[in-house]
C-alpha positions in Angstrom: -34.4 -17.1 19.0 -30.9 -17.0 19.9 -27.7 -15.0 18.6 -23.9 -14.9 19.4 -21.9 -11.8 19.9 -18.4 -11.3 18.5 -15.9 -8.5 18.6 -13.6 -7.7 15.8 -9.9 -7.2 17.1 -10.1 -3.6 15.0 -10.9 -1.9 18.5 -7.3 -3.0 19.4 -5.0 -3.0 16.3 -6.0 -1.3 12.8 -4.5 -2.8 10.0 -4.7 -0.1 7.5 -3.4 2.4 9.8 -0.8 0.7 11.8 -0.4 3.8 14.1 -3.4 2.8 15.5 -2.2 0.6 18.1 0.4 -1.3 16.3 2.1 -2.1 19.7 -0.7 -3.8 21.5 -0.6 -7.7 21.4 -3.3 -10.6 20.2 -3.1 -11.3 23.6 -4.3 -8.1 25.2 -6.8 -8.4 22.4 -8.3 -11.7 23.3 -8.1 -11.3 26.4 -10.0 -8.3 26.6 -12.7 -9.8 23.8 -13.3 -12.1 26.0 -13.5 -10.6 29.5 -16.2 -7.8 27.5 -18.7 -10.6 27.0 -17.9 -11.9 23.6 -17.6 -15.7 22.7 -16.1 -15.1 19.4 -14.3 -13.0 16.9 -12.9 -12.4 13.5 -9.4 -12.3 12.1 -7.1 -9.9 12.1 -3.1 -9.1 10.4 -2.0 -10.3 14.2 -4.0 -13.9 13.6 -1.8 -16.8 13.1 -2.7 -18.2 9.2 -1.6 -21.3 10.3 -5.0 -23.3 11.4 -3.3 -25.4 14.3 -2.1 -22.5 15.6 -5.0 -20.3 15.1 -7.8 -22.7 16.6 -5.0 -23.2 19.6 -5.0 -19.4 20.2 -8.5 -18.8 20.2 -9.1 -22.4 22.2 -7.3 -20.3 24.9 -9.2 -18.0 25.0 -12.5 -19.7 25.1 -13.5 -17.7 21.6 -14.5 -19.2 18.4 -13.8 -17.8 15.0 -16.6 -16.1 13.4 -15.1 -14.7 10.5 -12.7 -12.6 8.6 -12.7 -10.1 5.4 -11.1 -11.4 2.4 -10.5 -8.6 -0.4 -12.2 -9.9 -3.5 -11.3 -8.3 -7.1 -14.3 -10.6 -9.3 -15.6 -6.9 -10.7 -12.5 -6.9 -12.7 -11.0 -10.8 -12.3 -11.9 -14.2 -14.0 -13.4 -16.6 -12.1 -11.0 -19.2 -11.8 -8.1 -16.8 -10.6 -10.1 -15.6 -8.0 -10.5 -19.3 -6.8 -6.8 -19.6 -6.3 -6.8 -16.6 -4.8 -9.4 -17.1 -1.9 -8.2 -21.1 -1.8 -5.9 -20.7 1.2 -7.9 -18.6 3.6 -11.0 -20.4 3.0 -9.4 -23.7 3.7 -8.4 -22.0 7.0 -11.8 -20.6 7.9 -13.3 -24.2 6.8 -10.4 -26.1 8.9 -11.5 -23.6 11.7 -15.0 -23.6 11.7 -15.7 -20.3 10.8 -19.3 -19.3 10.1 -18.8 -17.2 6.9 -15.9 -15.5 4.8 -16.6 -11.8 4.1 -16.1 -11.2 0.9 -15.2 -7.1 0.0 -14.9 -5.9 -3.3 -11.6 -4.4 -3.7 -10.9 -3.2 -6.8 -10.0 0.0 -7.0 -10.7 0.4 -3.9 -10.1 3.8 -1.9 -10.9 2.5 1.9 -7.0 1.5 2.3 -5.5 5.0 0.5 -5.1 7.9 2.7 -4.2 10.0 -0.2 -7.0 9.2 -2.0 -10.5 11.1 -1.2 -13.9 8.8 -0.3 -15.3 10.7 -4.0 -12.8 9.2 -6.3 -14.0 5.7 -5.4 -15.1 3.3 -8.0 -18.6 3.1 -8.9 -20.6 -0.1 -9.6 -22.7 1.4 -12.7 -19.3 1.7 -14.0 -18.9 -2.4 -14.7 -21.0 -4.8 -16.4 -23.0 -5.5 -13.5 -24.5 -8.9 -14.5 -21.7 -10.4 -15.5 -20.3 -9.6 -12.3 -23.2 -10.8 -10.7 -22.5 -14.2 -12.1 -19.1 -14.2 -11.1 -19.8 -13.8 -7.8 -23.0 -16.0 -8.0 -20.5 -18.6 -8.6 -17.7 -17.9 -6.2 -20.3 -17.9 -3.3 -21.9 -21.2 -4.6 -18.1 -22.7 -4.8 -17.9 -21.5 -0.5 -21.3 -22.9 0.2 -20.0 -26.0 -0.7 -16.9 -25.6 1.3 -19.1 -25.5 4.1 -18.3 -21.7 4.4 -20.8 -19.0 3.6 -19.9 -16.1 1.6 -21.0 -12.4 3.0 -20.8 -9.7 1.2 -19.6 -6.6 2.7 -21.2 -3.0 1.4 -17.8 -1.0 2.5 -17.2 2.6 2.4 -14.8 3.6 -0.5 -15.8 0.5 -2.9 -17.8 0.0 -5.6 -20.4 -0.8 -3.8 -21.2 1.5 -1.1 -24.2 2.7 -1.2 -28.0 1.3 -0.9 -29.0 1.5 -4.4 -25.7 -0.4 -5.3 -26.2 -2.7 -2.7 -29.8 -3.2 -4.1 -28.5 -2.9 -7.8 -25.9 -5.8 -6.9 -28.6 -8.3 -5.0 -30.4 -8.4 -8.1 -27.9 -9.5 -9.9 -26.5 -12.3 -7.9 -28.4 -16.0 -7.2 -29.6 -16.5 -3.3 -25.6 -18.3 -2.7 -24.5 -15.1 -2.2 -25.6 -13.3 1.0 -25.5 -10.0 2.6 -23.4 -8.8 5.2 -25.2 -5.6 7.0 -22.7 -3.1 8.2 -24.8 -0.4 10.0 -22.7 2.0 10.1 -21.2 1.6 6.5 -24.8 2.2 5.6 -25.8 5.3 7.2 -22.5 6.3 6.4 -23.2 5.9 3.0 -26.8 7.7 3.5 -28.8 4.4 3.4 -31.4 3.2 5.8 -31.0 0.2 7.4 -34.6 -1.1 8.5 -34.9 -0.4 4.7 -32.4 -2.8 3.8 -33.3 -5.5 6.3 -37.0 -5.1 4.6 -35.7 -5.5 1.2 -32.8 -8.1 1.6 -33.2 -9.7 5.2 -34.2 -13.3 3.7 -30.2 -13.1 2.4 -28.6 -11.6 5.8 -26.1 -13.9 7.0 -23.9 -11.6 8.9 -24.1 -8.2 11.2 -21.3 -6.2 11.8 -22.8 -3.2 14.5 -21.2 0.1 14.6 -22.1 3.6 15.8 -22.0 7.2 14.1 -21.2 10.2 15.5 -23.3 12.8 14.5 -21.1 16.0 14.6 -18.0 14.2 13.0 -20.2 12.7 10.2 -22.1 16.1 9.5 -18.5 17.6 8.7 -17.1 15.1 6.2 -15.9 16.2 2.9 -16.1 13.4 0.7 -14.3 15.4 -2.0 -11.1 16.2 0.4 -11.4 13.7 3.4 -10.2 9.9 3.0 -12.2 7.1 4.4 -9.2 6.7 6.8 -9.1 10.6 7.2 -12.8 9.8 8.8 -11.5 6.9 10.6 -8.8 8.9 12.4 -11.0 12.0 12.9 -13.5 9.5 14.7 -16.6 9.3 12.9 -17.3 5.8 14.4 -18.0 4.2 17.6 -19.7 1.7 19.2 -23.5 0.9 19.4 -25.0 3.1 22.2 -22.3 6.0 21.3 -23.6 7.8 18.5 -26.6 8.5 16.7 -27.7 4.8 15.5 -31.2 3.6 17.0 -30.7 -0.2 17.5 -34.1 -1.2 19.2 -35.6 -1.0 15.4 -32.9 -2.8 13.7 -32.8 -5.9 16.1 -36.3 -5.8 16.2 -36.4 -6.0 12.6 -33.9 -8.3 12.1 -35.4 -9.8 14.6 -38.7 -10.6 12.8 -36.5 -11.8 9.7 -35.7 -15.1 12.0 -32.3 -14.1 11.5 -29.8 -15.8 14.3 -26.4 -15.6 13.0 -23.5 -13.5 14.9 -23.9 -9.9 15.4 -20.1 -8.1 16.0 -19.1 -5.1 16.9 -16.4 -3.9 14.4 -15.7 -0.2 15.2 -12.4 1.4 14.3 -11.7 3.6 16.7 -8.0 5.0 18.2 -7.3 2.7 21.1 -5.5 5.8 22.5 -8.8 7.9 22.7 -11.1 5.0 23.3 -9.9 2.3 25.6 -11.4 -0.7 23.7 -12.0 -2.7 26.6 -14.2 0.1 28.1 -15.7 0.5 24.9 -16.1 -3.0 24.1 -18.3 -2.9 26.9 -20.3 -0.1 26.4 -21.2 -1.7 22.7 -21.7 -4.9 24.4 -24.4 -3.5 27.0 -26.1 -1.6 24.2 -26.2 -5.0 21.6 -27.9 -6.7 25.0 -30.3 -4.7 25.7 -32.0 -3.9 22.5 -31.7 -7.8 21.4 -33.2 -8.4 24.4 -36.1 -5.6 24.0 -36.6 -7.3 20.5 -37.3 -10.9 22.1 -33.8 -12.5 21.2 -31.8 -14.9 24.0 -27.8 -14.0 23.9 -25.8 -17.3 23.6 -23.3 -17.9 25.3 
């Protein structure tokens, strides 16, 4: 079985926290994506929106467009608003070729606010679960038939963060909505992820990799600290730099039959961790353990 690797430009340029290197360019971004090993990548506040423009940048570049996160408010927004709301970028992703939209649930969301500790975030047992469930059921049927595959993304500091939500969530939505499995979100969140990939990886349709380290974890206050406090104080890396084992996972996922895109998405500041060099790193540690689990990287 084969799989594509992809890097998310958050390596280079953070969006939420601009400090984090606001200055460097798309270019140097694609042009380091690239001479790392990776044949695609998702979208970024630095991405044209235009879809000429974008498939002429990444055309350059010899990447394709893999994805992007779209902030979805469905737990508290009707149906057909939310439709006009995720009308324009999903005409770009489809005009682009883009293998999913990754769909985060944003209301009230505490993953952008600084000021606003990882414990005040919202809960999921907090809304009508099924009716959101439907909702979103419906919005992910409406991007299957775009010809672009929802994913959604468990994210620290929303409503659904954890593993039972996640697992709370799946039961409530039809198979049109698939799962996005963010390892590091998930240990993060104290979940396990060969548990998830046991439990949901017949709806997987997207990986985003990212490491943990240890020490920087072990001293989070989630009743002081922000999720960008964490961010900024390091807690994540790249695979094969923290304390993430990814022999199991791509040897479970590999036994799913799952061959989408697996990217490395791991905020980091570009100041302390060159994201070439690092882009790397994660790189080498992706190949060899999808290659110890029987997969054949495409490129």
């Amino acid at each position: 079985m084969k799989l594509r690797l992809g890097m998310s430009p958050i390596s280079w340029s953070n969006d939420d926290l601009p400090q984090l290197g606001g200055g460097t360019s798309l270019q140097t971004c694609l042009v380091e994506t690239r001479e790392a090993g990776f044949t695609g990548t998702e979208t970024g506040g630095k991405f044209p929106k235009d879809a000429a423009a974008l498939s002429a940048v990444l055309g350059v570049h010899d990447l394709a467009l893999v994805s992007g996160w779209y902030s979805g408010t469905l737990i508290n927004n009707g149906l057909e608003e939310e439709l006009e709301r995720i009308a324009e970028q999903l005409a770009l992703f489809k005009q682009c070729g883009a293998s999913v939209i990754v769909y985060g649930e944003t209301y009230e969301t505490v993953q952008n606010r600084q000021e606003r500790p990882l414990s005040s975030r919202p809960k999921l047992e907090d809304f009508d679960v099924a009716a959101y469930g439907r909702r979103l059921t419906m919005l992910a049927e409406h991007c299957a038939a775009e010809g672009v595959p929802l994913s959604f993304h468990h994210h620290m500091g929303t409503a659904v963060e954890t593993e039972a939500e996640l697992d709370l969530l799946m039961s409530h939505t039809g198979a049109a909505v698939n799962l996005l499995l963010d390892t590091g979100h998930l240990v993060f969140a104290g979940g396990d992820n060969l548990q998830v990939i046991k439990n949901h990886g017949h709806r997987i349709n997207h990986v985003h990799t990212k490491d943990i380290r240890e020490s920087i974890l072990a001293a989070v206050n989630k009743d002081k600290q922000s999720f960008l406090d964490c961010v900024l104080d390091g807690v994540f890396t790249v695979p094969g730099d923290g304390l993430i084992a990814y022999d199991p996972i791509m040897a479970a996922l590999y036994e799913t039959g799952y061959e989408g895109w697996v990217i490395i998405e791991a905020e980091q500041d570009p100041a302390k961790a060159n994201p070439l060099v690092y882009a790397r790193m994660g790189y080498n540690a992706l190949e060899a353990s999808l290659t110890k689990a029987g997969y054949q990287i495409d490129a």
